[in-house]
C-alpha positions as CSV (number, residue, x, y, z in Angstrom):
1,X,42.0,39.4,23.6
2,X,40.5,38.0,20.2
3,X,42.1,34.8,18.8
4,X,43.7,34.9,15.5
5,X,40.6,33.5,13.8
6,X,38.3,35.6,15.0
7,X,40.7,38.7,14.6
8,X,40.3,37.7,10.8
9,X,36.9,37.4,10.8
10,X,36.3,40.8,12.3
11,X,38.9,42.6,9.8
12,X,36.7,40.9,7.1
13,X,33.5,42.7,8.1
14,X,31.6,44.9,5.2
15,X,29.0,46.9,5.3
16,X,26.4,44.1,3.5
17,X,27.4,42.0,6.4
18,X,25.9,44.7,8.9
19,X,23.4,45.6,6.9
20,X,22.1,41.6,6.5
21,X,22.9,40.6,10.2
22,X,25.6,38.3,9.6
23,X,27.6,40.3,11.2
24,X,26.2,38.8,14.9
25,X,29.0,37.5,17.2
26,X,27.0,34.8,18.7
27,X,27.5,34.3,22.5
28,X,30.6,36.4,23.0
29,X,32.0,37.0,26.4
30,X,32.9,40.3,27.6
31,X,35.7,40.2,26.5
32,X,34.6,39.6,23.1
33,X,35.6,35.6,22.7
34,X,32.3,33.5,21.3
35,X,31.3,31.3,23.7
36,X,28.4,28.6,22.8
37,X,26.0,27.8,25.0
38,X,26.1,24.1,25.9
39,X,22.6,23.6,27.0
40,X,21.8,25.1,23.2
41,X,22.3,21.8,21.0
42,X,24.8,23.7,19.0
43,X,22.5,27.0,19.0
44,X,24.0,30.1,20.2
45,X,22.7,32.9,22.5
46,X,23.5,36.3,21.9
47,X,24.2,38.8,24.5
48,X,22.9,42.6,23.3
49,X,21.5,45.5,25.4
50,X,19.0,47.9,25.2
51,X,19.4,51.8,25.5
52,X,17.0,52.8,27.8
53,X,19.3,53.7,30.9
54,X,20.7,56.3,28.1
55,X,16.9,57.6,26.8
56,X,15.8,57.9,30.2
57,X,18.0,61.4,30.7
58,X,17.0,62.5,26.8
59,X,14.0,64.5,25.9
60,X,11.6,62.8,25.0
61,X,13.4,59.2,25.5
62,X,15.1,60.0,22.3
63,X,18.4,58.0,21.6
64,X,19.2,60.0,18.4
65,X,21.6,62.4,19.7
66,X,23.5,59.9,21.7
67,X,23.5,57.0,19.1
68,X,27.3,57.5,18.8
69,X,28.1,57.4,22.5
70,X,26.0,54.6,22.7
71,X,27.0,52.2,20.3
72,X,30.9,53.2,21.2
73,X,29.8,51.9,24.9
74,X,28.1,48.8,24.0
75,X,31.0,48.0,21.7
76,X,33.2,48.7,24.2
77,X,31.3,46.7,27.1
78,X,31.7,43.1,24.1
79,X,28.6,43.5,23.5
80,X,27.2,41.4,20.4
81,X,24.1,43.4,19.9
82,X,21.7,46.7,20.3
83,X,18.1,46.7,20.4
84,X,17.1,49.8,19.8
85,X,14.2,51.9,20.4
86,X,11.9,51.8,17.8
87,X,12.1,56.5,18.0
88,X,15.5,55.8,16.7
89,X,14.0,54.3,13.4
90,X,11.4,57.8,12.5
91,X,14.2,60.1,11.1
92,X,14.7,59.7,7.4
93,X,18.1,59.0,8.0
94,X,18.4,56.4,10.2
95,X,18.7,53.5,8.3
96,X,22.3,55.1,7.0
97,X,23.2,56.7,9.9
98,X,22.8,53.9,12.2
99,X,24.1,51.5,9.6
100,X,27.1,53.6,9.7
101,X,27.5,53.2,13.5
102,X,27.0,49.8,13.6
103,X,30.0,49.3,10.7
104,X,32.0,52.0,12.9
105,X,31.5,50.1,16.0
106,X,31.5,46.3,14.9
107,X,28.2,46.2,16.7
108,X,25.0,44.8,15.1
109,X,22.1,45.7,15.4
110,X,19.6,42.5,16.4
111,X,16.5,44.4,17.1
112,X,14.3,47.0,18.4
113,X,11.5,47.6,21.1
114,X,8.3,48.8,20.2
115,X,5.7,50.0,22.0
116,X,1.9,51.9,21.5
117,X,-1.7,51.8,22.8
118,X,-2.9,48.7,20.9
119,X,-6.0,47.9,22.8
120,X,-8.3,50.8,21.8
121,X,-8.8,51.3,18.2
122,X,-7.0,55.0,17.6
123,X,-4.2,54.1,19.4
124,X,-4.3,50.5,17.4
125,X,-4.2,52.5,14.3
126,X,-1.5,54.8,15.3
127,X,1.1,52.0,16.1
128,X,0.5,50.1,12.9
129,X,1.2,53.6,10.9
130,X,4.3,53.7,12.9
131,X,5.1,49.6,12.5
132,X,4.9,50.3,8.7
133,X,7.0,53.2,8.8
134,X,9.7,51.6,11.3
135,X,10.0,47.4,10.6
136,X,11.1,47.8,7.2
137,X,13.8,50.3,8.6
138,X,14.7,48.0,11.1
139,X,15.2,44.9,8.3
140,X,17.7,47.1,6.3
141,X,19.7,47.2,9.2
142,X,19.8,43.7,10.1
143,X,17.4,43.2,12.5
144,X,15.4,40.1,13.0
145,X,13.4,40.7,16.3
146,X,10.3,43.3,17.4
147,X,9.9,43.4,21.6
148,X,6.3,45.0,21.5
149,X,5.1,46.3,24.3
150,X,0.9,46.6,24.2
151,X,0.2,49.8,26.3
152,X,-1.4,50.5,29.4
153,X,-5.1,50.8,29.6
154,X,-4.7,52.0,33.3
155,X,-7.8,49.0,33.9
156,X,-8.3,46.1,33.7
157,X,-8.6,45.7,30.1
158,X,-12.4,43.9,28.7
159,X,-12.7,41.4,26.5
160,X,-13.6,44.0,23.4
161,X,-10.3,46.0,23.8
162,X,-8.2,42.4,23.9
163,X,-10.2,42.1,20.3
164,X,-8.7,45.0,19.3
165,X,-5.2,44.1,21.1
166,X,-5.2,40.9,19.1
167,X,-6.0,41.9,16.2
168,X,-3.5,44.6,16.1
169,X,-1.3,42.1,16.8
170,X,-2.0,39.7,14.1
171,X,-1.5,42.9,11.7
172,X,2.2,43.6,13.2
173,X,3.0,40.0,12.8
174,X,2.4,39.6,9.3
175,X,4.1,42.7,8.8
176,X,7.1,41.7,10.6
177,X,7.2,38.3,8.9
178,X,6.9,39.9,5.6
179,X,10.6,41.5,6.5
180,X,12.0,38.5,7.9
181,X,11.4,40.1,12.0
182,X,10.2,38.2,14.7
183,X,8.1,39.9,17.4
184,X,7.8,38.8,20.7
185,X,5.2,39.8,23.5
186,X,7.3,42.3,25.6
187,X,6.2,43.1,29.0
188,X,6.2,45.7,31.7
189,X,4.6,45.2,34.6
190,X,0.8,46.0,33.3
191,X,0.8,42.6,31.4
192,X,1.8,40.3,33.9
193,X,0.1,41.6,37.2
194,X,-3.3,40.5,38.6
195,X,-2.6,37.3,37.8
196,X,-0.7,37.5,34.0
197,X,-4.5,39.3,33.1
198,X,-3.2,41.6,30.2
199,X,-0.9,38.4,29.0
200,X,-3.4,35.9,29.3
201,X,-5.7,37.7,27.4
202,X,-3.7,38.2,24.6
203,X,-2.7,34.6,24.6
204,X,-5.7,33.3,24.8
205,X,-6.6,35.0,21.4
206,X,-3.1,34.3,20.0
207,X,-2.1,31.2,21.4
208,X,1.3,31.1,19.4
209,X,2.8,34.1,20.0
210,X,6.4,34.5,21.2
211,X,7.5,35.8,24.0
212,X,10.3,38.0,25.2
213,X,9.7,38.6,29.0
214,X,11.8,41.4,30.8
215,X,12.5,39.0,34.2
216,X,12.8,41.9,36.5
217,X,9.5,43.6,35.3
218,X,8.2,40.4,36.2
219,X,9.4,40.5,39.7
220,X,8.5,44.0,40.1
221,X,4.7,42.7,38.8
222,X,4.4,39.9,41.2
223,X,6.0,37.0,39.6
224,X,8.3,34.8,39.8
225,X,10.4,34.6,36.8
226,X,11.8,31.0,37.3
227,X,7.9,29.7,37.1
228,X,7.1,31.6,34.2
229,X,10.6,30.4,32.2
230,X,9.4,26.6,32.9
231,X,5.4,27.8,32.5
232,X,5.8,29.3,28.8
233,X,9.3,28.4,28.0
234,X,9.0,27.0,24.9
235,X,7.2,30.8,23.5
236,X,10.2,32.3,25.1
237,X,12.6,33.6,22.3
238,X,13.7,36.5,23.8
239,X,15.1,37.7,27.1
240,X,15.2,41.4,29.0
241,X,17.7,41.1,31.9
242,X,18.2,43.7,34.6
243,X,18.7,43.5,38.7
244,X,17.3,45.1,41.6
245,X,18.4,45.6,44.9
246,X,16.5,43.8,48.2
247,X,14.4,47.1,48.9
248,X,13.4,46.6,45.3
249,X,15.4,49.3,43.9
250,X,17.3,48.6,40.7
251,X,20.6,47.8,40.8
252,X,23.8,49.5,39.1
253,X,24.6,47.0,37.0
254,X,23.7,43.7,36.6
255,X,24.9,41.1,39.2
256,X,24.9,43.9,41.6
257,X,21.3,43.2,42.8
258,X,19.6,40.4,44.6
259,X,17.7,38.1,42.1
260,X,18.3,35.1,41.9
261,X,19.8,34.5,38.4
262,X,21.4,31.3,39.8
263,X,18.0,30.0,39.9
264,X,16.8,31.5,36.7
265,X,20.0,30.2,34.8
266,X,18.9,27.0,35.8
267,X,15.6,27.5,34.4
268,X,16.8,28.2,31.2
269,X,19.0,25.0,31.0
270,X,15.4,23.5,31.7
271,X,13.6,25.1,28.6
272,X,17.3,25.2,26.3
273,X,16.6,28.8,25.2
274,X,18.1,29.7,22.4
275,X,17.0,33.1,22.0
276,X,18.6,36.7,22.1
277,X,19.4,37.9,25.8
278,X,19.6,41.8,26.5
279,X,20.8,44.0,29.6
280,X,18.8,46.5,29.4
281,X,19.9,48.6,32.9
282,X,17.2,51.2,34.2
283,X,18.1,53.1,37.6
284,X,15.6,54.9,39.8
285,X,15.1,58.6,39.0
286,X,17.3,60.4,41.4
287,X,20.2,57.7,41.2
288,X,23.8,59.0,40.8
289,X,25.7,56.7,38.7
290,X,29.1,55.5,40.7
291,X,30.7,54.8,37.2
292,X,30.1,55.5,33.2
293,X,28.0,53.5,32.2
294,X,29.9,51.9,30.0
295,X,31.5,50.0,32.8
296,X,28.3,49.0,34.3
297,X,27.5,47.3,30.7
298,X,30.8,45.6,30.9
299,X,30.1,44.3,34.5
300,X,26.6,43.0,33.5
301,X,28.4,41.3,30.1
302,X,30.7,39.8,33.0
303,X,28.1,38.6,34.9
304,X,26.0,36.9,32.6
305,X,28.5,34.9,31.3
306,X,29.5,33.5,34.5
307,X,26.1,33.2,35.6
308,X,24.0,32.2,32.4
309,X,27.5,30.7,30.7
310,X,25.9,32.7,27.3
């Protein structure tokens, strides 16, 4: 149940505030009651999620039909974010329709993912077209962070396509500063296996870019996420949370699994993020949910607040 102030403040909401991000409830629990997070010095973490779990059973991964369902879930779950998918931005009408659903819902949006073939020169080309078309959409809406995901060469990538990579990158980056958007280096497990190879290289030509690390896609690439919290902590301004099981099977829902987010909680006491943390769920492609998912969002809300205290 809300407290009288922050009843208040929610009754108070407009559009603008959506529309400009102010909207964010910073921290809340899951059941909707902002909670700071001590090891923050007075910064707060807020706890969103990502849709994929819902574009993995829509043609094409698109989100567009099921905006509406989605947004009522997440809202539902005390959610204080979504980070879309950046397919959700093409249509001309997103901006107002999803601008509407977030006003609807009381749930704003903080972001989107973003992902294309960076490290050869077409498909470089083809994802700054759609970074033009799909940050400055994103910016109307609120949102102040870009998780971009480089692509998969399906090799070992050589030091000419991490040119290309990098410089790809620098374009997005001044593009998403231009509109007030942070990116962040999103990975998968192509980045960060073999050694971090696709990661490091990138790094090495971009030394200060931020990071936003999905910790189970780091598991499922070979590392261990509390070493890479305390190794690159202070890039780290984003988080992608999920769980697997001890045959390495995802998890229902968050907490359900068998990483150790005791351990990786403690890591991010250690490094005092301060970032955005998302759930973004995933389950394996024959699963059969137990539940809607919208209780499985609300049990993963649960559990990173009495695990991470955000």
């Amino acid at each position: 149940m809300l407290h009288e102030p922050q009843r208040r403040a929610r009754s108070s909401f407009s559009r603008r505030d959506f529309l400009r991000g102010a909207a964010c409830i910073a921290a809340a629990s899951y059941a909707g009651v902002t909670i700071a997070n001590p090891q923050s010095a007075g910064k707060q973490v807020v706890v969103g999620a990502h849709p994929w779990v819902y574009a993995a059973t829509q043609p094409n991964y698109d989100i567009t039909p099921v905006l509406d369902q989605i947004f009522a879930d997440m809202s539902y779950a005390g959610l204080a974010g979504i980070e879309l998918m950046h397919n959700a931005l093409r249509p001309d009408d997103a901006v107002a329709r999803i601008a509407a659903l977030a006003e609807k819902h009381r749930l704003p949006v903080i972001g989107s993912s973003f992902g294309g073939n960076l490290w050869n020169r077409e498909g470089c080309d083809a994802a700054l077209a759609d970074a033009r078309l799909v940050v400055p959409r994103l910016a109307k809406l609120g949102g102040r962070t870009l998780g971009v995901s480089v692509g998969a060469a399906g090799h070992a990538k050589t030091a000419e396509e991490f040119d290309i990579q990098a410089d790809g990158l620098r374009q997005m980056i001044a593009l998403c500063n231009d509109h007030g958007v942070v990116l962040n280096l999103h990975n998968h497990t192509y980045e960060v296996e073999n050694n971090l190879h696709d990661l490091r290289g990138t790094l090495e030509r971009i030394p200060d870019a931020k990071l936003g690390p999905d910790l189970n896609w780091l598991v499922r690439g070979g590392v261990d996420p509390v070493d890479f919290i305390r190794r690159y902590g202070r890039s780290i301004v984003f988080l992608h949370l999920r769980d697997q099981n001890a045959d390495g099977t995802w998890s229902e829902a968050l907490g359900e699994g068998d990483m150790d987010y005791a351990a990786i909680a403690k890591a991010l006491q250690e490094i005092n993020f301060s970032g955005d943390a998302v759930i973004e769920l995933a389950h394996e492609r024959n699963f059969k949910p137990t539940r809607p998912l919208r209780e499985s969002l609300k049990m993963s809300r649960q559990f990173v607040y009495q695990t991470l205290g955000y």
